[in-house]
C-alpha positions in Angstrom: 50.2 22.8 18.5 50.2 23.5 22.1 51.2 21.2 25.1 49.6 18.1 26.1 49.3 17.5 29.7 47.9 13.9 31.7 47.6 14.0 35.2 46.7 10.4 36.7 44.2 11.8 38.9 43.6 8.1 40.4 45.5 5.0 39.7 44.0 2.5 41.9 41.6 -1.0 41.4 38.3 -1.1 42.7 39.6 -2.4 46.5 41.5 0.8 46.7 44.9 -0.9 47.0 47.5 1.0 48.1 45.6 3.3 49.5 45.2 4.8 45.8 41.8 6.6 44.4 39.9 4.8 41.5 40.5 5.0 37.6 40.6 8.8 36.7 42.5 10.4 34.3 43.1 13.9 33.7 44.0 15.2 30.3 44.7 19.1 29.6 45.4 20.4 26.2 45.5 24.5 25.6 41.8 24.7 25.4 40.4 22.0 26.9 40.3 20.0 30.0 38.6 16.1 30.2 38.7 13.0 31.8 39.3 9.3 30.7 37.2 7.6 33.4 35.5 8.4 36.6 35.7 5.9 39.4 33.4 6.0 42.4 36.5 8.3 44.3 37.2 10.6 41.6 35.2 13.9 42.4 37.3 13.4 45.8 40.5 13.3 44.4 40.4 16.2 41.5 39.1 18.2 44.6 42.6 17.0 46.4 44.3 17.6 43.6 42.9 21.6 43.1 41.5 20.5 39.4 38.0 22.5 39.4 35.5 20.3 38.0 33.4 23.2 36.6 36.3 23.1 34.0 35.8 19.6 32.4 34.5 19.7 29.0 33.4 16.0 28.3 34.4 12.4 30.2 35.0 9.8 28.3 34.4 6.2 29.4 36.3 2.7 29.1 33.4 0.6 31.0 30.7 0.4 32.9 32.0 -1.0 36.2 31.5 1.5 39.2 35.3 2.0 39.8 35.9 3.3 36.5 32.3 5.3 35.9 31.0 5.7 39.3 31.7 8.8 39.9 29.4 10.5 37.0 26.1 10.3 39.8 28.1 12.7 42.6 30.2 14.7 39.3 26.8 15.3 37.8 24.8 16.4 40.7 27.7 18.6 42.1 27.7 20.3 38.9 24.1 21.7 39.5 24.3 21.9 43.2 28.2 23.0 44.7 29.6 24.1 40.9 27.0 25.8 39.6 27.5 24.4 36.1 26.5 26.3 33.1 28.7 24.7 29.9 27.3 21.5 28.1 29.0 18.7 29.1 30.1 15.3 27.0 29.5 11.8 28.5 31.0 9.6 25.3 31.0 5.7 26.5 29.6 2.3 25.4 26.7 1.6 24.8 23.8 1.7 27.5 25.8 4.2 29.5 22.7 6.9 29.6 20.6 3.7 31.2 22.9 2.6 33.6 24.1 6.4 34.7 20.6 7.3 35.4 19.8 3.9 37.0 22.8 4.3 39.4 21.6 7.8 40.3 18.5 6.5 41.2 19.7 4.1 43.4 22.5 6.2 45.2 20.0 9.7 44.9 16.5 8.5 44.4 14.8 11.1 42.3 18.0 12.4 41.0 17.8 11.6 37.1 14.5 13.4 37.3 15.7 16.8 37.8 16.8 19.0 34.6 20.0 20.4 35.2 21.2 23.9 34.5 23.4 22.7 31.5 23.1 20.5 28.8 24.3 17.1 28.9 25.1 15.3 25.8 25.2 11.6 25.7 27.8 9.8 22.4 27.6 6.3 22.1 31.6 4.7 21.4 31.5 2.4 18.2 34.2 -0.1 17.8 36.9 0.8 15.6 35.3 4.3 14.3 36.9 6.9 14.9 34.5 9.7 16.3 35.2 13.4 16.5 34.1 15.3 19.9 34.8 18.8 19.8 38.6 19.1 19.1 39.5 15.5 19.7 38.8 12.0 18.2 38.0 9.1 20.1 38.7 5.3 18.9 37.7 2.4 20.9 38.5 -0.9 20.6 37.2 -3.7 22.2 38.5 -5.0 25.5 38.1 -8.2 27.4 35.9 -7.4 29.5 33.0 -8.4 30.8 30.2 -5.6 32.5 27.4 -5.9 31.3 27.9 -3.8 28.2 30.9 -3.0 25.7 33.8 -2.6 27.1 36.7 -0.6 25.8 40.1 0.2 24.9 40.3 4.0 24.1 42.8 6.0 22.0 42.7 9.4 22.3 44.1 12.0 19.8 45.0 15.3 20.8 46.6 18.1 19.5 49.3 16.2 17.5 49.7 13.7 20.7 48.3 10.2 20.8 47.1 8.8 24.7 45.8 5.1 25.0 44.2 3.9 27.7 43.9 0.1 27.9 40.8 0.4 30.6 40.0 -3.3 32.0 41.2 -6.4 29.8 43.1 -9.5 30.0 45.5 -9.4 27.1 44.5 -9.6 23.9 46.1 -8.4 20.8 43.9 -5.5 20.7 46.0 -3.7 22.4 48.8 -4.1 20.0 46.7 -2.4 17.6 45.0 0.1 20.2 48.6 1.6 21.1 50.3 2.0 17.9 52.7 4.5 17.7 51.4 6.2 20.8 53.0 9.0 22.6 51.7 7.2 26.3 50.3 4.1 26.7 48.6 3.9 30.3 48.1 -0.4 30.8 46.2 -2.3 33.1 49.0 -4.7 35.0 46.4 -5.7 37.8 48.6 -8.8 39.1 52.1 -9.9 38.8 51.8 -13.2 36.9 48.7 -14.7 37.7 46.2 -15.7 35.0 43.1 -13.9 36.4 40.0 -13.7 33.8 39.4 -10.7 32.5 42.3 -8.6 34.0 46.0 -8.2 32.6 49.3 -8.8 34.7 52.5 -7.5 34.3 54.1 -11.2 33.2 51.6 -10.8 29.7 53.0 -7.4 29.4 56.2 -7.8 29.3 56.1 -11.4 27.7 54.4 -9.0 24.2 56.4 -5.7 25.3 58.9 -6.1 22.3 55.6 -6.2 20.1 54.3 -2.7 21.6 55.2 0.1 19.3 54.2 2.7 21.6 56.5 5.5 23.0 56.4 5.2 26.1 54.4 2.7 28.6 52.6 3.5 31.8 51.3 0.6 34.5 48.2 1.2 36.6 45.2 -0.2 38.2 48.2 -2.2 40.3 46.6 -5.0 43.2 48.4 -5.7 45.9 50.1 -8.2 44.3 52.0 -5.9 42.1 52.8 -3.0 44.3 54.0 -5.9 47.1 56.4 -6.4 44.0 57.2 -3.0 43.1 60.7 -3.6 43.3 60.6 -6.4 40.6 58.9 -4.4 38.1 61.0 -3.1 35.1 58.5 -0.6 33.5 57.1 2.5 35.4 53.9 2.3 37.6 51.6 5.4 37.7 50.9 7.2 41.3 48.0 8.9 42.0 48.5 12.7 41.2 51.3 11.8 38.5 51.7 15.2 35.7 53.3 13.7 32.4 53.7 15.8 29.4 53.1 14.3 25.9 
């Protein structure tokens, strides 16, 4: 088994606190290359970051909110146009994500979900709970509190011999427990300090369950202002945007 590599491509809300890019996450395994998410700012930032989006086998998606799949309009039509893509590409989400994808691209690039691409793009719809093979990896959601319109998602992703969870968008709920057993990296929504705010998490909920987390190792993001104001009070480590962590 080879080396398992996440880079948090962008670790930011949807307000761009921080100055940080949107949800976008980077994972590298010997022979493969994908993303968990792909906020509105993410084409931007793997740019920044030299990661050639030519290279990125499938994208995998939490929820249907633009800062965490807003970027599939401009990483679609810059694979036909500036990339010159020619490998099939995996979009594996919630349900309705093929509707709202090709709705959003018709608002943003009117005509745009018309035109055939080069390259074959492949469409999985996420069940809860089932486990679902794509290509070398297997993908487990489970459900999140959330609320956009569709399913949203917790997602566990095993690689290699290496376990990432990503928590997406939810206020706590035990699910997560149970999402992030035994993982290598859990990467957790703390979006305010201790505030109850619906359908987000904060750092107070964390920490009041972190003895119940059986997860390796623990990894904040999608921080407001009202966490990174606080950065100094925070116990557990908070992603930056261009972050490399080996699994």
């Amino acid at each position: 088994m080879g080396q398992v590599r996440v880079r948090i491509v962008g670790s930011g809300d949807a307000f761009g606190s921080g100055g940080r890019f949107q949800t976008c996450i980077a994972i590298r395994a010997p022979n493969d290359l994908f993303l968990v998410d792909c906020g509105a700012s993410s084409l931007i930032a793997l740019r920044q970051q030299q990661i050639e989006p030519r290279d990125v086998s499938k994208i995998l998606i939490t929820h249907l909110h633009g800062d965490h799949f807003g970027g599939l309009p401009f990483f679609l039509l810059d694979a036909q146009l500036v990339s010159k893509r020619t490998a099939p590409l995996t979009l594996a989400g919630p349900p309705g994500l093929e509707e709202r994808l090709m709705e959003a691209m018709e608002i943003f690039f009117p005509g745009s979900s018309k035109v055939d691409p080069n390259f074959e793009v492949r469409f999985i719809e996420l069940k809860p709970r089932t486990p679902t093979a794509i290509d070398e990896i297997e993908v487990t959601a489970f459900p999140a509190a959330h609320f956009s319109g569709s399913p949203s998602y917790s997602l566990r992703v095993a690689v290699e011999d290496k376990v990432f969870v990503y928590s997406g968008d939810t206020q706590w709920t035990d699910t997560l427990i149970e999402a992030s057993d035994d993982a290598d990296l859990f990467l957790c929504e703390s979006y305010v300090f201790d505030k109850e705010v619906p359908l987000h998490n904060s750092y107070r909920n964390i920490m009041q369950n972190r003895a119940r987390l059986t997860c390796k190792r623990i990894l904040l993001t999608h921080m407001s202002e009202d966490v990174l104001e606080r950065a100094d009070k925070v116990e557990l480590p908070m992603a930056e945007d261009g972050l490399q962590l080996t699994l």
